[in-house]
C-alpha positions as CSV (number, residue, x, y, z in Angstrom):
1,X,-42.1,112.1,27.9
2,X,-41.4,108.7,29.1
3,X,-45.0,107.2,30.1
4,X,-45.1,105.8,33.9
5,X,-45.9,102.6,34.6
6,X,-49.4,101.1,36.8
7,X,-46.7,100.6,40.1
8,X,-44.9,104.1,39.7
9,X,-48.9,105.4,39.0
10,X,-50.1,103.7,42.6
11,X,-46.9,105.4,44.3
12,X,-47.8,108.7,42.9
13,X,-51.1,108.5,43.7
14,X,-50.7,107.1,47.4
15,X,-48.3,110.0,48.1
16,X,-51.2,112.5,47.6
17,X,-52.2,113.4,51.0
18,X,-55.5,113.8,50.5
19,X,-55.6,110.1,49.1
20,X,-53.8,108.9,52.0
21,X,-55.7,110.5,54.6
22,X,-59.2,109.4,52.4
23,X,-57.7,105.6,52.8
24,X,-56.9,105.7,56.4
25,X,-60.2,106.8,57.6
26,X,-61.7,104.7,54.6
27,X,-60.2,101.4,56.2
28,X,-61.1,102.9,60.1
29,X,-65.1,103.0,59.1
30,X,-64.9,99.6,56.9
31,X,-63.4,98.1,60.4
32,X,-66.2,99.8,62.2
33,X,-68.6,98.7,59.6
34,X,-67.9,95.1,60.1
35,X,-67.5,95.4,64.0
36,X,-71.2,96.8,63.7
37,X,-72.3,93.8,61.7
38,X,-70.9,90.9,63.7
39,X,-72.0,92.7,66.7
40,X,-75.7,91.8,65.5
41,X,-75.0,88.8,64.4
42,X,-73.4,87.3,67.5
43,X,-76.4,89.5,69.5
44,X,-78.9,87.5,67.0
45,X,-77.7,84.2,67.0
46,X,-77.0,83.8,71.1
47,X,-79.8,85.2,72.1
48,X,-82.4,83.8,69.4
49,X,-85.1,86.3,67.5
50,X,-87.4,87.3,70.6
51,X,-84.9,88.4,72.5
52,X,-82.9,89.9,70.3
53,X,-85.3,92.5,69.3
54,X,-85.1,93.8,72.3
55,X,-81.6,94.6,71.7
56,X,-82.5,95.6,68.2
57,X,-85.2,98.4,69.6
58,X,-82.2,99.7,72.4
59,X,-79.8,100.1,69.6
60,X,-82.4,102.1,67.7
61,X,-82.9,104.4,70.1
62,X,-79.8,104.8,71.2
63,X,-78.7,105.5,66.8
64,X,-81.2,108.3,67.6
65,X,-79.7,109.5,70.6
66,X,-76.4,109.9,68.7
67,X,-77.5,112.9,66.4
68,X,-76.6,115.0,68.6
69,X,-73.1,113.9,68.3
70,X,-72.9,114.4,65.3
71,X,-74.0,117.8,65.0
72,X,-71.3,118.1,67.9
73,X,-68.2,116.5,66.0
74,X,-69.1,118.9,63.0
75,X,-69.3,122.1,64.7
76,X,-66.1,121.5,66.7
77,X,-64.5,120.2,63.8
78,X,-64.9,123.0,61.8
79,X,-64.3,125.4,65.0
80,X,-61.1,123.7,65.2
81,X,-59.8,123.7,61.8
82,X,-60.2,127.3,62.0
83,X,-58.3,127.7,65.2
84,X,-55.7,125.7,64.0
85,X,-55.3,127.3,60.4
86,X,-54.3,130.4,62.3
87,X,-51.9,129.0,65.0
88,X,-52.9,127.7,67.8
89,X,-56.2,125.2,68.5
90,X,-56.4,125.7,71.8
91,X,-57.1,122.2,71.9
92,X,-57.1,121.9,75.7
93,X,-59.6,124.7,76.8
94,X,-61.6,123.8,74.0
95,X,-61.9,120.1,75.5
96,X,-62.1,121.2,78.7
97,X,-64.9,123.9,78.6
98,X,-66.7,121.7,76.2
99,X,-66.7,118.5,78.8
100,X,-68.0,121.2,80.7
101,X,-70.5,122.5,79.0
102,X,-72.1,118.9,77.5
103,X,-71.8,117.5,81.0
104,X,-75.0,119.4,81.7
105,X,-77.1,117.9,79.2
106,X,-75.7,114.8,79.8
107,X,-76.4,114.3,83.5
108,X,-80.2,115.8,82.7
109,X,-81.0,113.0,80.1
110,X,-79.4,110.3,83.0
111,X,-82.0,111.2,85.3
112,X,-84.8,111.7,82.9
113,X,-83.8,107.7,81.7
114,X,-83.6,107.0,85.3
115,X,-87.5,108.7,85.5
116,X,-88.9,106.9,82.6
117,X,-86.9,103.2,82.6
118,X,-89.9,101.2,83.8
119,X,-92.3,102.7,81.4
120,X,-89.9,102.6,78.3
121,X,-89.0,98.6,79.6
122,X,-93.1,98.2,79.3
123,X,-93.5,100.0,76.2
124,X,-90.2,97.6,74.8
125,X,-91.7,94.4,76.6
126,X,-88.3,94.3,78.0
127,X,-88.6,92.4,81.2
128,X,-85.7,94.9,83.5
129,X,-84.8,98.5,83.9
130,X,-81.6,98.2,84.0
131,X,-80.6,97.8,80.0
132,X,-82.4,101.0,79.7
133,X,-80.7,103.1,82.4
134,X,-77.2,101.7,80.6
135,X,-78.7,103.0,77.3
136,X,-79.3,106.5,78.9
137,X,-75.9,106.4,80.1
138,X,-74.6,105.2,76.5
139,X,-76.7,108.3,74.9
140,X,-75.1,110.6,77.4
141,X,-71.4,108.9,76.8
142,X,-71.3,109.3,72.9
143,X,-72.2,112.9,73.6
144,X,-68.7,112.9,75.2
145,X,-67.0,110.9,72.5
146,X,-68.0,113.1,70.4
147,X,-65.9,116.1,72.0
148,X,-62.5,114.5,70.7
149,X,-63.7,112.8,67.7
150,X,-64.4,116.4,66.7
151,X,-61.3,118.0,67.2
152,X,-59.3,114.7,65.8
153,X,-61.5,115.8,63.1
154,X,-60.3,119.2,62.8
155,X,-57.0,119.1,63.7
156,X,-56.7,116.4,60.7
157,X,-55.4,113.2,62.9
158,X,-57.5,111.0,60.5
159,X,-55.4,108.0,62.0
160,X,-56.1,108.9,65.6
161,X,-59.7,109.5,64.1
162,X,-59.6,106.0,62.8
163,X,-58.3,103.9,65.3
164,X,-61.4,105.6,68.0
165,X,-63.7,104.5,65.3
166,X,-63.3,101.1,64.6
167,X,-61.6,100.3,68.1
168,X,-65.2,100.9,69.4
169,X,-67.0,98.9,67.2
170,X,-64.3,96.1,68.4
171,X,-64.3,96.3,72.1
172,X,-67.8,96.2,71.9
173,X,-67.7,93.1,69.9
174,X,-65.3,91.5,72.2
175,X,-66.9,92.7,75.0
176,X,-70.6,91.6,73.8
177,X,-69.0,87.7,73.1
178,X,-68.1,87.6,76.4
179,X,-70.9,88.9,78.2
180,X,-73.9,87.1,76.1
181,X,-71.7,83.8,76.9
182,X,-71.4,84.4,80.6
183,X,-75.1,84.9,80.7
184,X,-76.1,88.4,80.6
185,X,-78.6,88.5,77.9
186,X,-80.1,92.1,76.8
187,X,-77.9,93.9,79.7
188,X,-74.9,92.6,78.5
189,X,-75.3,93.4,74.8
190,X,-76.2,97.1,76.2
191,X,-73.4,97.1,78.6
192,X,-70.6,96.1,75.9
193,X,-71.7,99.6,73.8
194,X,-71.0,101.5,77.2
195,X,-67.9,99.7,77.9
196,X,-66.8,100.1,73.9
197,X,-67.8,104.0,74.4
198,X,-66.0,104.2,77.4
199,X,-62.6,102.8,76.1
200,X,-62.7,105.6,73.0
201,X,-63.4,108.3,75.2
202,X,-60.0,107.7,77.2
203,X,-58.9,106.6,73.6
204,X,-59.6,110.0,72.4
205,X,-57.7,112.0,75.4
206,X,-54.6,109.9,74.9
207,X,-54.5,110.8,71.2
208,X,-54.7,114.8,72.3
209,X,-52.4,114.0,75.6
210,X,-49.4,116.4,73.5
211,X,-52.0,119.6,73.2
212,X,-52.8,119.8,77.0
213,X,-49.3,119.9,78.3
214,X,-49.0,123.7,77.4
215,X,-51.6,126.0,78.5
216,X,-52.9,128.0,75.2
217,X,-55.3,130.6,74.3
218,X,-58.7,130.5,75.7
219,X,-61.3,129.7,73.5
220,X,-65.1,131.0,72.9
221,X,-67.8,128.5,72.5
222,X,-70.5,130.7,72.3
223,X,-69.0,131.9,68.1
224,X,-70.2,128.4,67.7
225,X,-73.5,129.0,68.2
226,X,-74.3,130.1,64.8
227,X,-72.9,127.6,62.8
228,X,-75.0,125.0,65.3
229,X,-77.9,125.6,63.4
230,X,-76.3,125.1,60.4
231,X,-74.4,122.0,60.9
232,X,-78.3,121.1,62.2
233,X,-80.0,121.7,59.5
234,X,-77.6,119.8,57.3
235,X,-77.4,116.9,59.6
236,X,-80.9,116.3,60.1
237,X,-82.0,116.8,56.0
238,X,-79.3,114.3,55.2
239,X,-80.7,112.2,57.9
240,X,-84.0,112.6,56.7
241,X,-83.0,112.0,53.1
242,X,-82.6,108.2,53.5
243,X,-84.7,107.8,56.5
244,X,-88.3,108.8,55.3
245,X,-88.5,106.9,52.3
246,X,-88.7,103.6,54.6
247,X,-91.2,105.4,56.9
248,X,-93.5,106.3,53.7
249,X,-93.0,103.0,51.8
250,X,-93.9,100.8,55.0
251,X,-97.3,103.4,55.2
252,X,-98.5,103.1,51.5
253,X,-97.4,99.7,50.6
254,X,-98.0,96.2,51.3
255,X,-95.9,94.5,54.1
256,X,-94.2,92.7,51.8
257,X,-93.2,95.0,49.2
258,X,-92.7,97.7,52.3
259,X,-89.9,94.7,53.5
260,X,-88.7,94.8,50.0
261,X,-88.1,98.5,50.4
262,X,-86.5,97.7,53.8
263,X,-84.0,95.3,52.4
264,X,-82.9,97.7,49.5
265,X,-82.6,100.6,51.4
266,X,-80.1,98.9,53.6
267,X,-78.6,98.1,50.6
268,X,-78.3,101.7,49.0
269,X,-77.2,103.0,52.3
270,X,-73.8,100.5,52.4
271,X,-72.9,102.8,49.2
272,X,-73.4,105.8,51.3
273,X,-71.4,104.6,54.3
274,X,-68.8,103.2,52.6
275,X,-67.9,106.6,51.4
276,X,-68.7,108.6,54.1
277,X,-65.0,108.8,55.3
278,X,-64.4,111.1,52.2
279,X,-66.8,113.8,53.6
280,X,-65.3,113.6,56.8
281,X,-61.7,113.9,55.4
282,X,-63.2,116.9,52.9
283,X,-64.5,118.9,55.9
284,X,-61.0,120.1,57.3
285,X,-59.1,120.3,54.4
286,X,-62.1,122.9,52.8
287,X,-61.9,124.8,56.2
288,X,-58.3,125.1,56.5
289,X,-57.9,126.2,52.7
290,X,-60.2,128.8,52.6
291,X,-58.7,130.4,56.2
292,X,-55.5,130.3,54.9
293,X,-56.9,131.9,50.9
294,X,-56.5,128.3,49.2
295,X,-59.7,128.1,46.7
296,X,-61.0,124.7,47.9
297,X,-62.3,123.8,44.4
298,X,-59.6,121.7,43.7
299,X,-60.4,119.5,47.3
300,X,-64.0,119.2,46.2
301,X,-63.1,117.7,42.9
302,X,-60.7,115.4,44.1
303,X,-62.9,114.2,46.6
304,X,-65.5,114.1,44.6
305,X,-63.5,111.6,42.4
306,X,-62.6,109.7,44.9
307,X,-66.4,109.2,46.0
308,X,-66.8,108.3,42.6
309,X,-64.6,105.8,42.3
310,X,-65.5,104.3,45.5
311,X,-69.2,104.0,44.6
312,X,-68.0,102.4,41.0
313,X,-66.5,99.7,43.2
314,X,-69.3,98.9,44.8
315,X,-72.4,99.5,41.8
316,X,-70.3,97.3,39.9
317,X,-70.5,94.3,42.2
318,X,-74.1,95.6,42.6
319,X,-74.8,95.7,38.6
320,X,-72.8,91.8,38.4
321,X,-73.9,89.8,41.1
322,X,-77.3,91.6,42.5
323,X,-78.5,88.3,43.7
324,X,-75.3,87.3,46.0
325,X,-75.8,91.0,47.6
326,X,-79.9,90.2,48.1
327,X,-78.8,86.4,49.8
328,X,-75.6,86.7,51.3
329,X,-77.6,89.8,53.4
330,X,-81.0,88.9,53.0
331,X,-81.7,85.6,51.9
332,X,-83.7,83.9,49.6
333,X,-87.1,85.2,50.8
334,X,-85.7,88.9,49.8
335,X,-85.9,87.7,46.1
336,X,-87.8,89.7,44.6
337,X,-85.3,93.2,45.7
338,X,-82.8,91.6,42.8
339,X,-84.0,93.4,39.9
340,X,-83.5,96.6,42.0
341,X,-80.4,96.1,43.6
342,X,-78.2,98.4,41.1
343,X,-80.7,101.2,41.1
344,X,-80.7,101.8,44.6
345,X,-77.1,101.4,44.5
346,X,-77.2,104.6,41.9
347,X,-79.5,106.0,44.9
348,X,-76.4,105.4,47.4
349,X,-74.3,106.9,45.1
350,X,-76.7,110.5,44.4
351,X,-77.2,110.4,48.1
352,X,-73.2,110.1,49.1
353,X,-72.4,113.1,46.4
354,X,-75.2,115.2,48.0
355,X,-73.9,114.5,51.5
356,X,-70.1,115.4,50.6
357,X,-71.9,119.1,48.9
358,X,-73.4,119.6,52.3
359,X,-70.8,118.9,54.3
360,X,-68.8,121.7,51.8
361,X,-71.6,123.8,52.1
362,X,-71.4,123.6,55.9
363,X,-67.8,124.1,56.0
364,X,-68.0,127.3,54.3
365,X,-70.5,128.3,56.6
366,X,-72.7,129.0,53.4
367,X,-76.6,128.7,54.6
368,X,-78.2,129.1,50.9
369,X,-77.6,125.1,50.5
370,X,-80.6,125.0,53.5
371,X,-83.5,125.7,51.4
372,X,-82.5,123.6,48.4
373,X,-81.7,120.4,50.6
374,X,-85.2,121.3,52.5
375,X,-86.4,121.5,49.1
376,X,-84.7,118.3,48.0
377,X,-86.6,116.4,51.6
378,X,-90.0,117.8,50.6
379,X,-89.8,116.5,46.8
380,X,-88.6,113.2,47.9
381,X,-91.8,113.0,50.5
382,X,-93.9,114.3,48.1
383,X,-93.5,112.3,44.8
384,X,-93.4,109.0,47.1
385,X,-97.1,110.3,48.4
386,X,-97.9,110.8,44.8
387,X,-97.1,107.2,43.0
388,X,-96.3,104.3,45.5
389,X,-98.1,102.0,43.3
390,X,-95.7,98.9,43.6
391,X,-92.0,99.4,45.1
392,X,-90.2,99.8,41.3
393,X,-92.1,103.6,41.6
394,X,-91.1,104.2,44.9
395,X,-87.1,103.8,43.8
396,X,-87.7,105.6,40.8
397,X,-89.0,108.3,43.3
398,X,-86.0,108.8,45.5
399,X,-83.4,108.2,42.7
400,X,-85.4,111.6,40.8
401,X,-85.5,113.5,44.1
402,X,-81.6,112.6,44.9
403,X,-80.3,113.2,41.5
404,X,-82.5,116.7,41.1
405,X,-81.0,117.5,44.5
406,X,-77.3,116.6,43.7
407,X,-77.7,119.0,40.3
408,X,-79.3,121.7,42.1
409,X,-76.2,121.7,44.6
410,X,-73.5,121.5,41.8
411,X,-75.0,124.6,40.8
412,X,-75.2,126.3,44.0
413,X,-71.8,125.3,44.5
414,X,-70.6,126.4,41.1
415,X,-71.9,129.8,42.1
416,X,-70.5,129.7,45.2
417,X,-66.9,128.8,44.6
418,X,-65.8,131.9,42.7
419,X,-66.9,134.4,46.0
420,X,-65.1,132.6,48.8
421,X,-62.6,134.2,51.0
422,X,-61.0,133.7,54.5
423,X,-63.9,136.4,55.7
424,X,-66.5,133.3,54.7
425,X,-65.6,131.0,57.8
426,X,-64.3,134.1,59.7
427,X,-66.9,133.3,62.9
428,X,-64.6,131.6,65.1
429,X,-61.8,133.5,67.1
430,X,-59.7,132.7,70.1
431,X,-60.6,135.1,72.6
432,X,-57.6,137.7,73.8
């Protein structure tokens, strides 16, 4: 059998859909990535350290303020790639009655911003309201956004997907250029995420315009309801998973090694979110296969490899040049985070494979992974309480609790795999 060559290889491989839907949501979070980056750095160096952390505490809470979002863009995601494995999405009463429906919450955390804006601007030593009532409207927004990121998501328009995704980060950093320039200060880097927010949302109904010109079947939201807590629970330990270890560290050790920890965290975490596009492009495909009686084992492991190869990328710059990573995002002062640059880029890795299980796990609708990831948060909390000594333990810490974790998954999911069926993700059903 004649061999193929490297250029016949690449066109194989680039014709796999899975690949090509993996690199167009791939390049849509890079973009976003970057847009997120610049965004600070133009926020930092216009508006000088003291008033940029200002911005910096607004855009905290407002990262907060966006988990439920993303519990949102899973649970209609997977809602939808049900609907549409079996016909019909009903794409345009589930957008409707969910605008509806998150309108309600929305309008209720606008007023209780409006309530609390002059003590949060005390608390914040920001000197006006009003760059917290825009963040309250921001929070409330991206609860929106998320309504057709979610059924992008699950209808499988990666590019539509995409192009919301990075477009925001960019309109924002446009819009932020213009508005720190023309004097607006911590208002205007808070009104360019509204503004960025807004343009997706009318992004997003454009990119669905063809599925509300008929009228469709009416959908139920309230099958949802079940899988909420679910997508919750997964959400939130994966959240917690590479959010507590900073907390922790900055409690037991020393501010500098606990800025140390800081700085390599960040670090770990580029690995995760540089990958995090292969989760989102893993979550349809495993619904839709197993609807329609395609074992998804054969998605998982391609995905996986694709995660895999991803993170190689990056742990080899990591493992090479570990001091350029430390300076070029750092600086010099961040010194002594060189020796454990690559190990907290193995971290990134264990904690990007555990994400993509749970988001399998979750699209199966399979609640046993709960208690293992809650299992997996405790450890991690636990062995950092046990030996924080110096920040080389703390590391080895979380790279043990990760890596435990991401075994005890594979074999949860190696169990799993053999016993699922259409009747696994059979909750959701358009009504009659």
């Amino acid at each position: 059998m004649q061999r193929l060559g490297s250029g016949q290889r690449l066109a194989q491989l680039l014709r796999n859909r899975l690949v090509r839907q993996n690199l167009v949501l791939f390049f849509g979070g890079l973009v976003a990535g970057i847009g997120g980056f610049v965004y600070h750095a133009i926020a930092g160096r216009v508006l000088g350290p003291e008033t940029y952390g200002q911005v910096a505490f607004l855009i905290a809470v407002y990262a907060v303020g966006t988990g439920p979002a993303l519990i949102l863009i899973v649970v209609l995601a997977r809602y939808t790639a049900m609907l549409s494995a079996r016909g019909d999405p009903g794409v345009r009463s589930l957008f409707v009655r969910t605008v509806r429906l998150i309108a309600i919450p929305c309008l209720f955390f606008i007023l209780l911003t409006a309530l609390f804006a002059r003590p949060i601007a005390l608390y914040a030593h920001v000197g006006s309201t009003i760059p917290i009532l825009i963040l309250g409207f921001s929070i409330a927004l991206i609860w929106q956004v998320a309504i057709p990121r979610g059924i992008l998501q699950g209808i499988q328009r990666f590019t539509a997907l995409s192009l919301n995704l990075s477009l925001e980060l960019v309109v924002r950093t446009v819009v932020v250029f213009g508005l720190l320039r023309a004097g607006y200060a911590v208002s205007g880097a808070m009104a360019a995420v509204f503004i960025g927010l807004g343009f997706v949302f009318c992004l997003g109904i454009i990119s669905l315009r063809d599925h509300f010109c008929g009228v469709g079947q009416r959908v139920r939201l309230r099958v949802m309801a079940g899988f909420s807590l679910t997508a919750t629970a997964g959400i939130i330990g994966v959240l917690v998973l590479y959010n507590q270890d900073v907390i922790l560290a900055k409690h037991f050790l020393n501010d500098h090694d606990a800025g140390i920890y800081g700085g390599l965290n960040k670090i770990g975490t580029i690995l995760y979110f540089l990958t995090l596009s292969v989760s989102q492009v893993l979550f349809p495909r495993v619904v839709e296969a197993v609807a329609r009686e395609q074992h998804p084992g054969r998605i998982l492991l391609s995905s996986a490899g694709i995660l895999s190869a991803l993170g190689a990328c990056a742990l080899l710059v990591f493992a090479v040049a570990p001091s350029v990573v430390v300076n070029v995002l750092f600086g010099p002062s961040f010194r002594d985070a060189i020796p454990l640059v690559f190990p907290v880029g193995v971290i990134g890795l264990a904690l990007a494979l555990d994400n993509l299980l749970v988001q399998f796990f979750m699209a199966v609708h399979d609640r046993a992974f709960v208690p293992i990831l809650a299992l997996g948060v405790v450890a991690e909390g636990a062995l950092i309480f046990l030996f924080h000594a110096r920040v080389g333990q703390v590391v080895l810490d979380v790279l043990v609790a990760l890596v435990g974790l991401l075994v005890l998954l594979t074999v949860r999911c190696y169990v799993l795999l053999p016993k699922l069926h259409a009747e696994s993700v059979a909750e959701p059903e358009p009504a009659v």
